[in-house]
KOLPA-695360 format. One line per field, with one value per residue (C-alpha): residue number from 1; x, y, z. Coordinates in Angstrom, 3 decimals, decimal comma. Layout:
pos <- [NUM / ...]
X <- [X / ...]
Y <- [Y / ...]
Z <- [Z / ...]
% end
This chain:
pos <- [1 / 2 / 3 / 4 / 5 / 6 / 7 / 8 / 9 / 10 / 11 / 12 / 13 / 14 / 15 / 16 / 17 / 18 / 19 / 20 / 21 / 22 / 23 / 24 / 25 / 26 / 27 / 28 / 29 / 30 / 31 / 32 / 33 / 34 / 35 / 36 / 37 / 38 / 39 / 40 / 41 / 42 / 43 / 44 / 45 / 46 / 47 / 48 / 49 / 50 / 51 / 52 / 53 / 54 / 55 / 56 / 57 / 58 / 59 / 60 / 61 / 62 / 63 / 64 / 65 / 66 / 67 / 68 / 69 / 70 / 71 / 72 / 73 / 74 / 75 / 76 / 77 / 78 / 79 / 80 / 81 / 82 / 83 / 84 / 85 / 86 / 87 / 88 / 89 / 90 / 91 / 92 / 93 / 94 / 95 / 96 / 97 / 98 / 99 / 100 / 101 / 102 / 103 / 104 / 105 / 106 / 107 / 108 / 109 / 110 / 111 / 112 / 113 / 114 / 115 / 116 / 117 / 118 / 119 / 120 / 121 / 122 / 123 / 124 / 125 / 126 / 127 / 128 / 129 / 130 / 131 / 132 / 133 / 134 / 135 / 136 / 137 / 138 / 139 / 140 / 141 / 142 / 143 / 144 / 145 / 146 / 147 / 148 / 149 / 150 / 151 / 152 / 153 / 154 / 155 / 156 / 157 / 158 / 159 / 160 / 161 / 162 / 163 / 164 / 165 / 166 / 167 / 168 / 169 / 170 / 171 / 172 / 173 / 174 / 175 / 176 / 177 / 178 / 179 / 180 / 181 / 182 / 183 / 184 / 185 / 186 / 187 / 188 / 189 / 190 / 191 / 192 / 193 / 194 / 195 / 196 / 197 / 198 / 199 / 200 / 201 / 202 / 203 / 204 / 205 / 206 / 207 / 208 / 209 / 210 / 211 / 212 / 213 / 214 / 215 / 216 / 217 / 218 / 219 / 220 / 221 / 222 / 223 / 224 / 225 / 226 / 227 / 228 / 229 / 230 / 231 / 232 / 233 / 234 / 235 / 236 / 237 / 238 / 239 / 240 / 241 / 242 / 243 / 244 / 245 / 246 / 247 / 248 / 249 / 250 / 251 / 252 / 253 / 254 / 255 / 256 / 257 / 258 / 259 / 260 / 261 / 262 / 263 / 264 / 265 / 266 / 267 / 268 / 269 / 270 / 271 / 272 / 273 / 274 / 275 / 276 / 277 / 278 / 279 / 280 / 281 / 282 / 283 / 284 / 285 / 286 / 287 / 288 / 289 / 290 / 291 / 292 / 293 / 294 / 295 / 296 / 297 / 298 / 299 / 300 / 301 / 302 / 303 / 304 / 305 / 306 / 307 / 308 / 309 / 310 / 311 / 312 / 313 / 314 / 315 / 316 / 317 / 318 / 319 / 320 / 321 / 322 / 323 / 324 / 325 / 326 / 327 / 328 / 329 / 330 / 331 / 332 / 333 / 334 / 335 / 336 / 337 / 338 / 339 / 340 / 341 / 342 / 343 / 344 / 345 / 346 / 347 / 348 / 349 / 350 / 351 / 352 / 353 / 354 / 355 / 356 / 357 / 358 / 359 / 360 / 361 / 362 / 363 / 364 / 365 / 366 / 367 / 368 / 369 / 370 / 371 / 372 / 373 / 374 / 375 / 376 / 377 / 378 / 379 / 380 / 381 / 382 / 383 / 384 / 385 / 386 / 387 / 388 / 389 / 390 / 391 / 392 / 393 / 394 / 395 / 396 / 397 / 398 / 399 / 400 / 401 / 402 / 403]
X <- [189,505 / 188,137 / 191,505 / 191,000 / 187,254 / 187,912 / 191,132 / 188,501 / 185,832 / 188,483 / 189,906 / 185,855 / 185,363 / 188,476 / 187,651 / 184,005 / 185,098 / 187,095 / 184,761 / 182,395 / 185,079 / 184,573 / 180,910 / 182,163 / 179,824 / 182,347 / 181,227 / 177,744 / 177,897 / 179,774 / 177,848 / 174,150 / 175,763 / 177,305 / 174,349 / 172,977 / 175,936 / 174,943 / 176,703 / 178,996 / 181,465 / 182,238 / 185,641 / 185,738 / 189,523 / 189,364 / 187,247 / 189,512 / 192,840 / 190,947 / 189,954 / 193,599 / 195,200 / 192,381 / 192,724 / 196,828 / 196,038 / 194,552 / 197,479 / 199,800 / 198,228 / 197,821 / 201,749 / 203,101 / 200,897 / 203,560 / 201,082 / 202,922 / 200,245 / 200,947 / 204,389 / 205,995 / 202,779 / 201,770 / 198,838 / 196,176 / 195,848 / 192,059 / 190,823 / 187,163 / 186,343 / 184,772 / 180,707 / 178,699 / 177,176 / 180,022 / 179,078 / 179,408 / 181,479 / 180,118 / 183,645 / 184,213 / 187,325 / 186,817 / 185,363 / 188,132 / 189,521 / 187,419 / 190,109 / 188,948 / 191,110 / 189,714 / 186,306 / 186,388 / 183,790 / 181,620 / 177,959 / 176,920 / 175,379 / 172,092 / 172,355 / 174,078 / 171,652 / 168,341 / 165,039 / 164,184 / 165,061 / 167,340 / 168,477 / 170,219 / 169,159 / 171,812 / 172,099 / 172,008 / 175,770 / 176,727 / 179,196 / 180,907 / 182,257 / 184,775 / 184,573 / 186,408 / 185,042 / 187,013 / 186,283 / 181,950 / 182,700 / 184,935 / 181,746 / 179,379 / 181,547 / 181,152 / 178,279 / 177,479 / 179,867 / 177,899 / 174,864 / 172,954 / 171,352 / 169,703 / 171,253 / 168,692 / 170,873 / 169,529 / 169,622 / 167,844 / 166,303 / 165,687 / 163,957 / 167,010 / 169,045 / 172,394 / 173,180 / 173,080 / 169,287 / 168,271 / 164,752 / 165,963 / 168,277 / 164,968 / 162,667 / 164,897 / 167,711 / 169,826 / 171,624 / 171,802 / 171,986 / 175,588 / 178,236 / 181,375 / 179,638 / 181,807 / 179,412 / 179,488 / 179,015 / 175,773 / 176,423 / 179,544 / 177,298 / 174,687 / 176,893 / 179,010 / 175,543 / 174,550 / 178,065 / 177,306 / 174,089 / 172,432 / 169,509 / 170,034 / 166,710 / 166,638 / 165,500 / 163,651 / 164,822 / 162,162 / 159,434 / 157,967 / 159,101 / 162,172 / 163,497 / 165,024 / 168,666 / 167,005 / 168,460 / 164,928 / 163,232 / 163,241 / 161,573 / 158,896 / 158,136 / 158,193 / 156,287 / 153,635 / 154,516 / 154,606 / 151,223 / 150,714 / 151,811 / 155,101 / 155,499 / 157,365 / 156,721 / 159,934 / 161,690 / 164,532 / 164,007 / 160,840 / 159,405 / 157,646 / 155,482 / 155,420 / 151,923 / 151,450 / 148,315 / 149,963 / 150,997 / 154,218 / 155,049 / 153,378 / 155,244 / 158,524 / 158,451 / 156,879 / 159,284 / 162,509 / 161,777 / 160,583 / 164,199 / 165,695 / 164,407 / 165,388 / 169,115 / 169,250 / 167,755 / 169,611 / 167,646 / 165,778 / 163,372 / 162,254 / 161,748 / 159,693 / 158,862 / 156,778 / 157,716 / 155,145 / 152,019 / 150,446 / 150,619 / 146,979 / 148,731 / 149,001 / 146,237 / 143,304 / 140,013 / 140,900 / 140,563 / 143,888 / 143,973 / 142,540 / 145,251 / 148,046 / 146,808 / 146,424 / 149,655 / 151,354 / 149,405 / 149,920 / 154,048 / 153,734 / 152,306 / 154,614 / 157,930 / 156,055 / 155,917 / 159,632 / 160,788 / 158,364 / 161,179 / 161,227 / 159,526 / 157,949 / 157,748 / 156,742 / 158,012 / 155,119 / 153,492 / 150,815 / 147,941 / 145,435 / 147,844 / 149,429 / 145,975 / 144,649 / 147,476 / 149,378 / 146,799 / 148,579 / 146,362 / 148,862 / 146,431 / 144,826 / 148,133 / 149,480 / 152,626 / 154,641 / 155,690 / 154,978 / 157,426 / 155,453 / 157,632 / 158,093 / 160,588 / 157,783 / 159,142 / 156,262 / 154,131 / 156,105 / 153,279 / 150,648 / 153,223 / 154,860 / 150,902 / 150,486 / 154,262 / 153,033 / 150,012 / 152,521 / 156,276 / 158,260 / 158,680 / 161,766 / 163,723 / 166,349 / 169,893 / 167,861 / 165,633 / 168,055 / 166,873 / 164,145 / 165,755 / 165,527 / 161,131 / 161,939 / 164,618 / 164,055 / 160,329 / 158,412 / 155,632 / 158,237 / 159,256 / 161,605 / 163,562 / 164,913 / 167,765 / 167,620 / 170,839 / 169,623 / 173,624 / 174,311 / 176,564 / 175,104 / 178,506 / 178,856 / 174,735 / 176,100 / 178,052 / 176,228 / 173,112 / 173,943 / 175,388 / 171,512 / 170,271]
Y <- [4,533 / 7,976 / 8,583 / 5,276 / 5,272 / 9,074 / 7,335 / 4,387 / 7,575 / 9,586 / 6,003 / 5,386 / 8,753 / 8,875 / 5,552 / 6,336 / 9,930 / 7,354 / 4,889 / 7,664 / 9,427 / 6,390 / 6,517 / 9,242 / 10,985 / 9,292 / 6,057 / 6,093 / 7,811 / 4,899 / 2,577 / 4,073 / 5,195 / 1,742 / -0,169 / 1,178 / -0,583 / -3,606 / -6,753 / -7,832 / -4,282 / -5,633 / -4,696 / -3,905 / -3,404 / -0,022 / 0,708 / -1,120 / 1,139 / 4,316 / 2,974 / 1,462 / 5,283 / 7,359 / 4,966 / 5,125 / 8,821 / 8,667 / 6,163 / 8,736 / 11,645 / 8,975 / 8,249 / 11,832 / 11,514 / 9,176 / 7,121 / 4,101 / 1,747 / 2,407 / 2,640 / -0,137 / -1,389 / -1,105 / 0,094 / -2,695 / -3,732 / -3,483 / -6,454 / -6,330 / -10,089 / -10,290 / -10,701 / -13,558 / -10,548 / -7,244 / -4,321 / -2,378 / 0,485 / 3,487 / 2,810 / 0,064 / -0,997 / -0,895 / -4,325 / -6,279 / -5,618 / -8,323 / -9,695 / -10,007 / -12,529 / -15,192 / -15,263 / -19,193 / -19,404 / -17,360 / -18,013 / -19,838 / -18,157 / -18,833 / -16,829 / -14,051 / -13,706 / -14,274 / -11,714 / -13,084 / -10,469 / -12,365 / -10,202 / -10,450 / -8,109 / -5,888 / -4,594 / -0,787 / -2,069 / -4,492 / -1,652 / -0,937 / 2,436 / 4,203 / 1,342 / 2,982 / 3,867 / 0,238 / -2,164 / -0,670 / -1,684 / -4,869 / -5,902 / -5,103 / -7,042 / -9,853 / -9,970 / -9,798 / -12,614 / -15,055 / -14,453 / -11,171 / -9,168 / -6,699 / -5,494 / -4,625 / -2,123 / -1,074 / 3,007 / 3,868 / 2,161 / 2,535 / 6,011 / 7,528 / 7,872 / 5,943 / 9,380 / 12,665 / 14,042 / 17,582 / 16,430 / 13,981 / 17,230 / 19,459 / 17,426 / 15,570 / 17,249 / 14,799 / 14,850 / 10,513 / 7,501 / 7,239 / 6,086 / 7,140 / 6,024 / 8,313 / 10,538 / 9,334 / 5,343 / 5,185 / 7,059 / 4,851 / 1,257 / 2,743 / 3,723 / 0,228 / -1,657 / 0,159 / -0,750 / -4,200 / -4,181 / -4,257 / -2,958 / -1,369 / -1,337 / 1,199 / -0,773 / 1,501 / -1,217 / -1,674 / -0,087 / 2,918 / 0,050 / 1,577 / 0,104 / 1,515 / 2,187 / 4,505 / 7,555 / 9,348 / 7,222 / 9,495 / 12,258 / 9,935 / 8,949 / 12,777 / 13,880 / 10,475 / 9,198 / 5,655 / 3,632 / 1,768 / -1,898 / -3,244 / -5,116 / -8,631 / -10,493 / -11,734 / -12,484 / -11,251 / -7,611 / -5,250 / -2,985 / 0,073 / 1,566 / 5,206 / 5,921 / 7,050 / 8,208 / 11,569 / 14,257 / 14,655 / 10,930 / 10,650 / 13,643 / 12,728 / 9,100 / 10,658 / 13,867 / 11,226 / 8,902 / 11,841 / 13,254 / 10,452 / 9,432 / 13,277 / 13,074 / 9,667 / 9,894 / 6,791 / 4,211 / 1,736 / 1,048 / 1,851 / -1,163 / -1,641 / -5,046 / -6,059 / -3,769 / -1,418 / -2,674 / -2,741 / -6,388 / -7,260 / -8,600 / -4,185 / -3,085 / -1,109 / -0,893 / 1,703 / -0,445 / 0,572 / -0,397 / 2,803 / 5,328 / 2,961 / 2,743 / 6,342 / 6,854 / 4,717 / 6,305 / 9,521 / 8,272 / 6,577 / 10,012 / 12,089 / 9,723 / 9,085 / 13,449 / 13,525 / 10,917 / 8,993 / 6,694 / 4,568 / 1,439 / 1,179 / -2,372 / -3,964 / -7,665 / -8,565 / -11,424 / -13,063 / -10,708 / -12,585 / -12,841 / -8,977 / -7,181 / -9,847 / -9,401 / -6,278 / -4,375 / -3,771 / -4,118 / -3,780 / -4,884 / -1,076 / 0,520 / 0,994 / -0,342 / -1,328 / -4,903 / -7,376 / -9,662 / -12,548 / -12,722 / -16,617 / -17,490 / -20,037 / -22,764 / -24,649 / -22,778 / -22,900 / -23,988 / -21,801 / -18,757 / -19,985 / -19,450 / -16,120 / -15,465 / -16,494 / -14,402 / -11,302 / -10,258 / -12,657 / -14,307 / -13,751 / -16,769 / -17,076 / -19,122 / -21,804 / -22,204 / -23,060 / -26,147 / -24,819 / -22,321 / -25,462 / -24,611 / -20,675 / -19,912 / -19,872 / -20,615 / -18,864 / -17,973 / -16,139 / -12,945 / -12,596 / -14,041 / -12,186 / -13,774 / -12,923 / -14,114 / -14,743 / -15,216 / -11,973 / -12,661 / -11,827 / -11,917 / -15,395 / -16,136 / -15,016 / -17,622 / -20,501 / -20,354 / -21,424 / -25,031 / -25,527 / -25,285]
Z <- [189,887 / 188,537 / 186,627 / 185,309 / 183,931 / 182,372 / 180,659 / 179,676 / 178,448 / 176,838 / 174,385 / 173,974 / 172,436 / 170,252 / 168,459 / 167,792 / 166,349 / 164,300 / 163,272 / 162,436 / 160,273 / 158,397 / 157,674 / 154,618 / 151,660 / 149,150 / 150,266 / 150,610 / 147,122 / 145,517 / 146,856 / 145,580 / 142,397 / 141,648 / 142,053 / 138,523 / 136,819 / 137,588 / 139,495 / 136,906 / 137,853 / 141,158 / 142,972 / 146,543 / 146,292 / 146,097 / 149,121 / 150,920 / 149,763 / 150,808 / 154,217 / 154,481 / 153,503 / 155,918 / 158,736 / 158,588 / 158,719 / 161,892 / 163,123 / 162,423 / 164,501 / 167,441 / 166,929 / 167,075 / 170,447 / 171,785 / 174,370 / 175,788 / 174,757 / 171,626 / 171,480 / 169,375 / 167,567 / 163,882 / 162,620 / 161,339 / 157,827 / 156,804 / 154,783 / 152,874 / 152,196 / 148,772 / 149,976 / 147,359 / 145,569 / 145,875 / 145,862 / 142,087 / 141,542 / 139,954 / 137,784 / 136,525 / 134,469 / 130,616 / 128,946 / 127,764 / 124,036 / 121,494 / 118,789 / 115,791 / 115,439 / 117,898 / 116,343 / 115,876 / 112,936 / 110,231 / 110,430 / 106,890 / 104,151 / 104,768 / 108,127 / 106,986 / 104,199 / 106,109 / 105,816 / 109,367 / 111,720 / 114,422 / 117,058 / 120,475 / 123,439 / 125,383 / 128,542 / 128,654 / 130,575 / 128,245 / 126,238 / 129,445 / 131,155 / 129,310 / 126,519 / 123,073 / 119,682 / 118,491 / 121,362 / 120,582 / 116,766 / 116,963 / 119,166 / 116,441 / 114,314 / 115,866 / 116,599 / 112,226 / 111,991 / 113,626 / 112,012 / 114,037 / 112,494 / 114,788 / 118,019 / 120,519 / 123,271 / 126,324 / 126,416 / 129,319 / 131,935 / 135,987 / 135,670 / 133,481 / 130,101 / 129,298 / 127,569 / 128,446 / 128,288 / 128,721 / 128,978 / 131,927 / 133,634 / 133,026 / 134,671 / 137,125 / 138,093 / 136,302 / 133,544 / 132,752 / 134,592 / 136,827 / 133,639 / 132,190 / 128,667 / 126,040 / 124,327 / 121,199 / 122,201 / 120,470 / 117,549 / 117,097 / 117,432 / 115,434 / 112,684 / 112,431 / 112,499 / 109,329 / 107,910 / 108,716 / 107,099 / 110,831 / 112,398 / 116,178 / 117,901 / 121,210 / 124,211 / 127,207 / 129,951 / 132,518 / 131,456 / 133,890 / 136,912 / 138,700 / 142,099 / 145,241 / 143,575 / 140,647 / 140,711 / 140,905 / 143,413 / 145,845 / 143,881 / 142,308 / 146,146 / 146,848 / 144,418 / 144,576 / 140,933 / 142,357 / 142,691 / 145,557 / 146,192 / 145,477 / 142,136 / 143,097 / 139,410 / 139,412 / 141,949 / 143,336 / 143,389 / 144,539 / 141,737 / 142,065 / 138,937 / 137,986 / 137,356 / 133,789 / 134,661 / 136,156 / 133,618 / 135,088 / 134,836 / 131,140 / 130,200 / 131,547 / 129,416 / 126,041 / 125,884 / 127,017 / 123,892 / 121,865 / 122,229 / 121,639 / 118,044 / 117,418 / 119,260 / 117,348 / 113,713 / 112,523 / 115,029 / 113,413 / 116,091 / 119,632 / 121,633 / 125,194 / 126,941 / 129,592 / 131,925 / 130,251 / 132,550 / 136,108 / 137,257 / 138,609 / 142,137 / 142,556 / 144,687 / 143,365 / 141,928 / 139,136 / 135,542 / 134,296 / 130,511 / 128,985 / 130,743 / 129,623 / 126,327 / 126,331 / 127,128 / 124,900 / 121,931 / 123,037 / 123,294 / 119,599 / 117,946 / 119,629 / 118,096 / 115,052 / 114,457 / 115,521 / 113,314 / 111,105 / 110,308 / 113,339 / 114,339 / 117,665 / 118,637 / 122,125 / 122,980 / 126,049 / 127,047 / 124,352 / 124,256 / 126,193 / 129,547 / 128,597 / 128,727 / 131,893 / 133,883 / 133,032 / 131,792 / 128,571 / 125,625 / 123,011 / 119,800 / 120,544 / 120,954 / 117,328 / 117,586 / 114,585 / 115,575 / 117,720 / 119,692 / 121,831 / 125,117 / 125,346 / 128,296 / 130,289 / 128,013 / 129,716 / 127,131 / 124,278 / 121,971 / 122,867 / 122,450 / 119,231 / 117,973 / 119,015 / 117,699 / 113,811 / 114,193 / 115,020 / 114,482 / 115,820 / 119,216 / 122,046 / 123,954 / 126,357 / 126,491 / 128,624 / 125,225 / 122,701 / 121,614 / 120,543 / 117,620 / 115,141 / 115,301 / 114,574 / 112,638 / 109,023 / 109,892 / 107,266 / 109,671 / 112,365 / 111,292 / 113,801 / 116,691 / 119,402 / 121,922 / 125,052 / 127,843 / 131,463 / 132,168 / 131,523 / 128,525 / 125,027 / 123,329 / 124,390 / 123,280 / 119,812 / 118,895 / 121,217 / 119,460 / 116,120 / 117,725 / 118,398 / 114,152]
% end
């Protein structure tokens, strides 16, 4: 009986040593890593080789122990079932090549030729890990052909740079966000835009919100840049807001764009969105609208003295609901350009309004049908395309079935 239970004890022990073995830095490092490249990188295949090659490890070393109840068995096959939303990969395969070739149809004239500025948005994912100097500028390409004329790209976002940042490794401890971007990605989608006749406009993705897989969010919660309350606008997804209001957290946003206008000379604009605001659901007393628009001015000087040549535009909600809700009272900013946010199609009216009275307005691929109101309209400067499936190459040539 005692042989038997210390037997029982001894089999216990090995397979938790095992399981624990398991429970590896690589892992855990993948995981939080891979989260920042978004959903659409999503492979578990590989986890399951390495498990597969450390657990047959282990089988091996319980083989050369030659213990009958083993004798004559095999050692398991691991299987990871593919969960409804995998878990990214910190590397992701490159972005499929885009032929030239299979671009269907030319926008018309009257598209290609157009003052209105009609741009699609980006993800700061959408040109892929590793993705080459041609796949970045067949992309760009194609996107000209059917009728864009601005690309709005995504190049930072989550508390950190899509390229390397010595402001970002100064003040964080990190270098960029976690990507195998090439180093000259940027330089090579700026460069075909311009050939193309293009604007690229440099979207700061998500404001000063970052959530629970940024790369810094333990330091701001360390170091108390977060205000208190949990931001849940949109569903889905719990935001917390660096507070602007502390100098490190001001400083950290104004030298990061600052840089980049310098690193970047050739952008056309610097873009933020709604994500620049305190939603009035946050709890406290404190009137927020004068530090935010003293930081944003205080931002806007700074670029402006590094390189007068760039726009600074904000696409928000209309002003009314920006400076009620999010205290974000854009009108006493001095921004360049103003892009009215309009995805409540519910309110489509009211925001086309504000749109004529500004720069433009932005809609999503659930709001085609309305394009026929905007484009070409005399009164809309601009009209920025935003894809809520994920696919702006796809938006590109979709949207002109809807004119």
């Amino acid at each position: 009986m005692i042989k038997g239970l210390v037997k029982l004890t001894f089999w216990v022990g090995i397979f938790w040593l095992i399981g624990k073995s398991f429970q590896l830095p690589w892992v855990q490092k993948k995981v939080s890593e891979g989260v920042e490249s978004g959903i659409t990188h999503i492979s578990q295949t590989e986890v399951a080789q390495e498990y597969q090659q450390k657990f047959s490890s282990y089988w091996e070393i319980i083989e050369d122990m030659d213990l009958p109840i083993f004798r004559q068995q095999t050692p398991p096959t691991i299987v990871l079932l593919e969960d409804k939303y995998p878990i990214p990969t910190d590397n992701p395969p490159p972005p499929p090549e885009l032929k030239e070739e299979t671009i269907i149809s030319v926008a018309p004239a009257e598209l290609m030729e157009t003052n209105q500025i009609i741009g699609i948005y980006m993800s700061r994912y959408d040109i892929t890990n590793n993705a080459s100097e041609d796949t970045i500028r067949k992309k760009v390409r194609h996107y000209r052909s059917q009728g864009i004329n601005t690309i709005i790209h995504g190049v930072a976002g989550n508390g950190c740079t899509m390229y390397d940042s010595q402001v970002m490794q100064k003040k964080v401890g990190l270098q960029r966000c976690p990507n195998l971007f090439q180093e000259k990605w940027l330089h090579w989608l700026i460069d075909e835009a311009h050939k193309q006749g293009m604007e690229v406009h440099a979207y700061f993705e998500k404001g000063i919100k970052i959530d629970q897989n940024s790369p810094i969010f333990k330091l701001a919660q360390s170091k108390n840049w977060i205000v208190e309350g949990i931001d849940r606008t949109y569903d889905g997804i719990d935001h917390y807001i660096l507070d602007v209001g502390n100098p490190e957290v001001a400083n950290l946003f104004i030298d990061m764009t600052t840089e980049f206008v310098q690193k970047y000379r050739n952008i056309d604009a610097v873009q933020w969105d709604d994500y620049l605001g305190y939603h009035s659901s946050l709890p406290s007393e404190e009137n927020r609208t004068p530090m935010l628009t003293n930081f944003v001015q205080r931002m806007i000087t700074s670029i402006k003295q590094a390189n007068p040549n760039v726009s600074f535009d904000i696409c928000h909600h209309n002003p009314y609901w920006a400076k009620k809700e999010f205290a974000a009272d854009f009108d006493a900013w001095g921004v360049d350009r103003v892009f009215i946010q309009a995805y409540n199609d519910d309110n489509f009216r009211e925001e086309l309004a504000y749109a004529k009275k500004y720069n433009g307005i932005a809609i999503t691929d659930k709001q085609l049908t309305r394009l026929k109101e905007v484009i070409n309209n005399d009164k809309v400067e601009g009209v920025l395309l935003f894809s809520l499936a994920g696919n702006p190459q796809n938006l590109a040539v979709k949207w002109r079935e809807y004119l």
